[in-house]
C-alpha positions as CSV (number, residue, x, y, z in Angstrom):
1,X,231.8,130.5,214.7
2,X,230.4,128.6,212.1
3,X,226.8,129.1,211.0
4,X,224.0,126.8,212.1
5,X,222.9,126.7,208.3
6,X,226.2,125.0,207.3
7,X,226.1,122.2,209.7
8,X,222.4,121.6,208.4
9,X,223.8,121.3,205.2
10,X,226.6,119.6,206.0
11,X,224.7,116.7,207.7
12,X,222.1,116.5,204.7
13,X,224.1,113.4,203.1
14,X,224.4,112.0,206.8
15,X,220.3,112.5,207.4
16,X,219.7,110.8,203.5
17,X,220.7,107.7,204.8
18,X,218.6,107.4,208.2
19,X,215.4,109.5,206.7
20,X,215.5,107.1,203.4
21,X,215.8,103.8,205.9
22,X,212.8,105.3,208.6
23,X,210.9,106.3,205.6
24,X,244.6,132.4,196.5
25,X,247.5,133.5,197.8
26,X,248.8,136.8,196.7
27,X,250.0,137.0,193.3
28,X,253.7,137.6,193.4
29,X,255.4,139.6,191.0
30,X,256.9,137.2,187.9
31,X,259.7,138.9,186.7
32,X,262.1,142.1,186.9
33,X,260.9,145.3,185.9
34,X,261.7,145.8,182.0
35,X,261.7,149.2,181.2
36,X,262.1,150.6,177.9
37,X,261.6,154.2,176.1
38,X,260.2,155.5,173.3
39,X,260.5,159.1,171.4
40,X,257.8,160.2,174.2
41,X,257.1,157.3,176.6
42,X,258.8,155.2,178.9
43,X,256.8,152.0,179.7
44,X,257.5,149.7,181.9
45,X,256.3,145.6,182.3
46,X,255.8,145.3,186.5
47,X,254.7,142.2,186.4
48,X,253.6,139.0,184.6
49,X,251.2,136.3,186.1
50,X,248.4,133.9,185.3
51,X,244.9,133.9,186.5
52,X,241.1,133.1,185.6
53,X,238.4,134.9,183.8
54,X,236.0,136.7,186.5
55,X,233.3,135.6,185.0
56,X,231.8,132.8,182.8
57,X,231.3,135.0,179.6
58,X,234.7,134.2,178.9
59,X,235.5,130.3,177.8
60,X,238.9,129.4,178.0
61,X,240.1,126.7,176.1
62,X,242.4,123.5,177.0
63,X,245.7,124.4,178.6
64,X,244.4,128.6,178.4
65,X,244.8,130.8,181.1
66,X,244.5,134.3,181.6
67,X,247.4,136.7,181.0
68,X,248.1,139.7,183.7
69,X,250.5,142.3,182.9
70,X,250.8,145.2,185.2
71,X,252.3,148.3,182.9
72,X,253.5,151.7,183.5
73,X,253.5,154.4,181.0
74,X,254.8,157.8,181.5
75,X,254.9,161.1,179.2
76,X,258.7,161.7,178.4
77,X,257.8,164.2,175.7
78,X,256.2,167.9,175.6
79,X,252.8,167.2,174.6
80,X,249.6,165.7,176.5
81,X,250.1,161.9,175.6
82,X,247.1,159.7,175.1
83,X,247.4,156.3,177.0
84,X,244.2,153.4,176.6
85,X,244.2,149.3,177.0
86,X,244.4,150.0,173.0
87,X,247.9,151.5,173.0
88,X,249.0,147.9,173.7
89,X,248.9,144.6,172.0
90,X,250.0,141.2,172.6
91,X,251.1,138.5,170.3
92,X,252.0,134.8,169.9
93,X,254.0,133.7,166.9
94,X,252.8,136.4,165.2
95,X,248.9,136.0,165.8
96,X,247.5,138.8,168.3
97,X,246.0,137.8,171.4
98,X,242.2,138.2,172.5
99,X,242.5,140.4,175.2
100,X,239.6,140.0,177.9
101,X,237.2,142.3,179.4
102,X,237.6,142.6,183.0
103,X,235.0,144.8,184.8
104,X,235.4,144.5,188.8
105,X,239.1,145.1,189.0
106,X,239.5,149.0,189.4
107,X,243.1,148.0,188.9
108,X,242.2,147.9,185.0
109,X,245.0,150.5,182.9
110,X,242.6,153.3,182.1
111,X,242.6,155.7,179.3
112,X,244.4,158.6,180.0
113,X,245.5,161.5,179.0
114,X,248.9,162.1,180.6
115,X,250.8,165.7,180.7
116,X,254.5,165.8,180.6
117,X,256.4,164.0,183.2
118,X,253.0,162.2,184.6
119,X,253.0,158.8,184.7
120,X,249.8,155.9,185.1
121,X,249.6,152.4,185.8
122,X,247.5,149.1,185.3
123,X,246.8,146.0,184.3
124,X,246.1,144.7,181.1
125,X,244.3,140.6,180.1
126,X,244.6,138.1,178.0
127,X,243.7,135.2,177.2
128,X,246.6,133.1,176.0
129,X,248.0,129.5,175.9
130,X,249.9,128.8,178.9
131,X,253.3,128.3,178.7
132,X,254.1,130.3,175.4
133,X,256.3,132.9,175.0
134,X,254.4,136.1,174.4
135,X,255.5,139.6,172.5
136,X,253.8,142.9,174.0
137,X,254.0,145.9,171.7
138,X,253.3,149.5,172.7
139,X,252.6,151.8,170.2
140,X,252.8,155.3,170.9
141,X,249.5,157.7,170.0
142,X,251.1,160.1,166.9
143,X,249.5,162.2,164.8
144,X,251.8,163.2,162.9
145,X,252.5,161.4,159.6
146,X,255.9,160.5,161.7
147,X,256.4,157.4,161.6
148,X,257.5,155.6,165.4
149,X,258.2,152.1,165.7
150,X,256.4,150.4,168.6
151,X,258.4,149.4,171.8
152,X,258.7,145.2,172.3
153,X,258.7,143.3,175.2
154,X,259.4,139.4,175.0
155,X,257.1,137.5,178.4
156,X,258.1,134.2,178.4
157,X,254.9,132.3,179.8
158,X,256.7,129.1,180.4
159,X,258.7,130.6,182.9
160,X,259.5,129.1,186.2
161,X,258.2,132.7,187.8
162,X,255.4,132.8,185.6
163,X,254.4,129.1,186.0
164,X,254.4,129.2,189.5
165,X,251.8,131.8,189.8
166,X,249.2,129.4,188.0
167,X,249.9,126.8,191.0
168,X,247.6,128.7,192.9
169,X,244.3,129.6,191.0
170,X,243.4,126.0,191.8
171,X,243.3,126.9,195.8
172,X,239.5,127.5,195.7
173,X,238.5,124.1,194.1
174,X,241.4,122.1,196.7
175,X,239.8,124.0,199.9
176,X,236.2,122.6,198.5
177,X,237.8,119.3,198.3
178,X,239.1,120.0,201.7
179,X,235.7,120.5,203.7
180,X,234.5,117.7,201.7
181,X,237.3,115.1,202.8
182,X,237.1,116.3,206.6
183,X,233.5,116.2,206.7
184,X,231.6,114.3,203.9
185,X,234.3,111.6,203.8
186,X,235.6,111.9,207.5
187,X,239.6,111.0,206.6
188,X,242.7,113.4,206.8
189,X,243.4,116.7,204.1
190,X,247.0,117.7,205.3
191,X,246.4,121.2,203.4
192,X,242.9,121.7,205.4
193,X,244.2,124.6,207.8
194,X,246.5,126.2,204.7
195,X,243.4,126.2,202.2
196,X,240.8,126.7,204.8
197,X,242.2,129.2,207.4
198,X,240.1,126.7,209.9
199,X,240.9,124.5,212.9
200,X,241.1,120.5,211.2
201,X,240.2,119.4,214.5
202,X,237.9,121.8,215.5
203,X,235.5,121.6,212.4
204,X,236.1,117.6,212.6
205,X,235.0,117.9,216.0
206,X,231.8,120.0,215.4
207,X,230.9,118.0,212.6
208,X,230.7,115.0,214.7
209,X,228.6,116.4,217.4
210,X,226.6,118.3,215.1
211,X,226.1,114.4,213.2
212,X,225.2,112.8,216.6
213,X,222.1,115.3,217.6
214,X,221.1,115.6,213.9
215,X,220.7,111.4,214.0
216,X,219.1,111.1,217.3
217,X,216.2,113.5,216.4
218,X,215.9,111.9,213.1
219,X,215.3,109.0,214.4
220,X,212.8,110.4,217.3
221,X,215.0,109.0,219.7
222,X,216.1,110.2,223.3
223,X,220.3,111.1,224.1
224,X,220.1,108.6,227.0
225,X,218.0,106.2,225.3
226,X,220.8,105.3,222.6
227,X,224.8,104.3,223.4
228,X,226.9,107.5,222.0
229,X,229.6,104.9,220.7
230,X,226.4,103.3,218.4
231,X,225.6,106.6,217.1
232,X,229.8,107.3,216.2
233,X,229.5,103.7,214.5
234,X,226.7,104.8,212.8
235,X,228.5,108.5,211.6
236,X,231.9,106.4,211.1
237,X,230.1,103.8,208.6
238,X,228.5,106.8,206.4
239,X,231.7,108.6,206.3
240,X,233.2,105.1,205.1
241,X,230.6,104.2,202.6
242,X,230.8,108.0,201.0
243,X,234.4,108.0,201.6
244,X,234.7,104.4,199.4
245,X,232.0,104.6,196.9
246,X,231.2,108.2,195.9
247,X,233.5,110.4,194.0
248,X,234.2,114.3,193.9
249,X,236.3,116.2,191.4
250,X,236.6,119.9,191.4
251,X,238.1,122.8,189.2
252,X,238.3,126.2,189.5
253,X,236.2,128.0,187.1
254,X,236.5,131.7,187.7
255,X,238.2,134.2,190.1
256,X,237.8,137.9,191.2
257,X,238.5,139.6,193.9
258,X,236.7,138.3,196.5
259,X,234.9,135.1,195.4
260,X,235.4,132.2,193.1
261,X,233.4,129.6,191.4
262,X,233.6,126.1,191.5
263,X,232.2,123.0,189.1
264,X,232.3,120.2,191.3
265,X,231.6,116.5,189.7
266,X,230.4,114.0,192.1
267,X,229.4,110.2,191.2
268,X,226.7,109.8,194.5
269,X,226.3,106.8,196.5
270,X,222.9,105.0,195.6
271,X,220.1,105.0,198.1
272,X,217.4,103.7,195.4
273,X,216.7,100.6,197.4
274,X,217.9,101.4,200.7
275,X,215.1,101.5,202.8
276,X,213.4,98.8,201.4
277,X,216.9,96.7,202.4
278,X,216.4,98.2,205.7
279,X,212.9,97.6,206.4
280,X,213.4,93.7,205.1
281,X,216.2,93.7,207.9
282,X,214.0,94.8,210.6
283,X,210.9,92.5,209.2
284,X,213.5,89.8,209.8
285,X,214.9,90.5,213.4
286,X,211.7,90.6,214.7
287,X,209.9,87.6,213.6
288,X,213.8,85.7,214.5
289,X,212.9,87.3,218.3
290,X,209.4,85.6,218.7
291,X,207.7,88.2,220.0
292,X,204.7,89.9,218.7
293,X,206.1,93.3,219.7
294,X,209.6,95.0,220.4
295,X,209.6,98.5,222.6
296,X,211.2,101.1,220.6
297,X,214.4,101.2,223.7
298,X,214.9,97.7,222.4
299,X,214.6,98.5,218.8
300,X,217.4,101.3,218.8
301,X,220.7,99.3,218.8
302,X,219.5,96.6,216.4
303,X,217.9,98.9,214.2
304,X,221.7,101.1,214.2
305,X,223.6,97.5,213.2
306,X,221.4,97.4,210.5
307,X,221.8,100.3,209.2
308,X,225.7,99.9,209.8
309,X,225.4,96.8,208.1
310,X,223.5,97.5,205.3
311,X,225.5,100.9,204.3
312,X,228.8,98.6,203.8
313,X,226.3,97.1,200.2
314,X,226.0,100.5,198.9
315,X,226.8,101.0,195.8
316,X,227.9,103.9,193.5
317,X,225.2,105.6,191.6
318,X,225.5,104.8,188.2
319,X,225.9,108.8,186.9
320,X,227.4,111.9,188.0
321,X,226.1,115.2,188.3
322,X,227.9,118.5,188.4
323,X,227.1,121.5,190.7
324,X,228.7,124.7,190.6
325,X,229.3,127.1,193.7
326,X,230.7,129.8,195.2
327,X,234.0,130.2,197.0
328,X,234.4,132.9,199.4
329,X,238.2,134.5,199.7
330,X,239.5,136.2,202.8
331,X,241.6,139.0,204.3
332,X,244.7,135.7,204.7
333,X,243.4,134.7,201.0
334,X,241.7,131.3,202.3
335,X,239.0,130.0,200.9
336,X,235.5,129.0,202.9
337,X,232.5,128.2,201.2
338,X,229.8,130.7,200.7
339,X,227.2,129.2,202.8
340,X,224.7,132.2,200.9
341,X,224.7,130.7,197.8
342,X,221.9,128.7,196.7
343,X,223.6,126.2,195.0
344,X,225.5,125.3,198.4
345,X,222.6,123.1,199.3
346,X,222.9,121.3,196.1
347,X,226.2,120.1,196.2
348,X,225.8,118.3,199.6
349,X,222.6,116.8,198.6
350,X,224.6,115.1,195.0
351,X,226.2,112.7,197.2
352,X,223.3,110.7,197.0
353,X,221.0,109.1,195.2
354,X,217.7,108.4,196.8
């Protein structure tokens, strides 16, 4: 069941408008195993994928992405062999690759020292230009004056395998996109339930509800004193005017294992002069009735096609502002949005200018 907290928040941008007027999916594996051996090592490259930083610390450039390689070393020779994220390194054309610090992952190749026989596994990072082909040396720990040439692996990061596992880092900016077209604009997301892991009709539903209550006790108004349809008119023309005249775009900025953040962009709707619009309206309908005073039950309808009316002139604000927040991941690798983080408040309340 969805927290009361995120309804509240949800309805903020639906509120604005009356208060103003009244006053990932599992990584799969990219490629075959390549194994290859060494005087005393065979290593192996498990796998190949993209992903994001974890953290903000780490600034990737246009068209970079970060590199995953999952390698396995083991001890082929008679000695203790020293294994560490430094017995490997990557290179483009040449030029070594940046590799990236990673701290939550526990997954991380740690240094080892490996008898004979023994083996060890993790990942190593980069941060690389997607779509490149990539060379990843080992070089065996010597100390000897012996010579050994380092073992070379070609990944070919414009692979269809690799590619496709960059499709996907995106997942936690679409689902915020998601919520926000269900609710905030009230149309259709086809890939709702996929991003999500929620019931489309279900949070629809709730939303509306939720919308109907919040409005009649903004408005100090009684269920039986107002026409339910009014209210949906009322609900359907915000969700029109946000839907038409404000603008959302979201990106993925960083991804662990559990969370991810997201800078959303949003041009709000403008609300500057709304009330006064409103209040002008109202001025007008009652000196066009005659009478000196109108009851508040006789007030309600009116005072909704105003507001309906008037919403269909708003305009969008005339800057953007950017929020970012946190995505939470589940056990089905959905994404919901954390409704913890303090910066959840702020993105509903950018969709409007007051």
């Amino acid at each position: 069941m969805r927290s009361k907290k995120f309804f509240l928040m949800m309805l903020l941008m639906i509120v604005a408008v009356v208060s103003t007027a009244c006053g990932g999916s599992k990584s799969a594996s990219s490629e075959k195993e390549d194994t290859k051996k060494a005087d005393n090592a065979e290593v192996k490259v498990i796998s190949s994928e993209y992903t994001l930083p974890e953290d903000s610390t780490t600034k990737l450039g246009e068209g970079e992405l970060i590199l995953k390689v999952k390698v396995s070393v083991k001890n082929t020779g008679k000695k203790p062999l020293n294994i560490s994220q430094r017995s490997f390194s990557l290179y483009q054309n040449d030029s070594k690759v940046s590799d990236v610090s990673i701290y939550s992952d526990n997954e991380r190749l740690s240094n080892a020292s490996l008898n004979p026989d023994k083996s060890t596994e993790g990942y190593l990072y980069y941060q690389v230009e997607k779509g490149e082909k990539f060379q990843l040396e080992y070089t065996p720990e010597i100390y000897t004056e012996e010579k050994v040439d380092p073992i070379e692996f070609t990944i070919d990061g414009g692979s269809k395998k690799i590619l496709d596992t960059a499709k996907n880092l995106d997942n936690p900016a679409k689902a915020l996109l998601a919520y926000t077209d269900i609710m905030i604009f009230g149309k259709d997301n086809e890939n709702f339930e996929e991003l999500t892991g929620e019931n489309k009709r279900e949070v629809a539903t709730d939303f509306v509800e939720a919308g109907q209550k919040s409005l009649i006790q903004n408005m100090g108004i009684y269920e039986d004193e107002v026409d339910k349809k009014k209210i949906n008119k009322l609900i359907s023309a915000i969700q029109n005017v946000y839907q038409d005249k404000a603008k959302v775009s979201a990106k993925t900025k960083t991804i662990s294992s559990d969370e991810a953040k997201v800078e959303a962009t949003i041009t709000p709707i403008d609300l500057s002069d709304f009330q006064e619009r409103v209040q002008k309206r109202v001025d007008e309908y009652g000196k066009k009735s005659g009478k000196d005073y109108i009851p508040r039950e006789e007030m309600i309808n009116p005072y909704i096609d105003i507001l309906v009316e008037e919403l269909k002139k708003v305009e969008p604000a005339s800057s953007e502002k950017t929020v970012e927040l946190k995505m939470k991941k589940t056990k089905d690798d959905k994404w919901k949005i954390d409704t913890n983080d303090y910066h959840f408040e702020e993105y509903f309340k950018n969709f409007f200018k007051s």
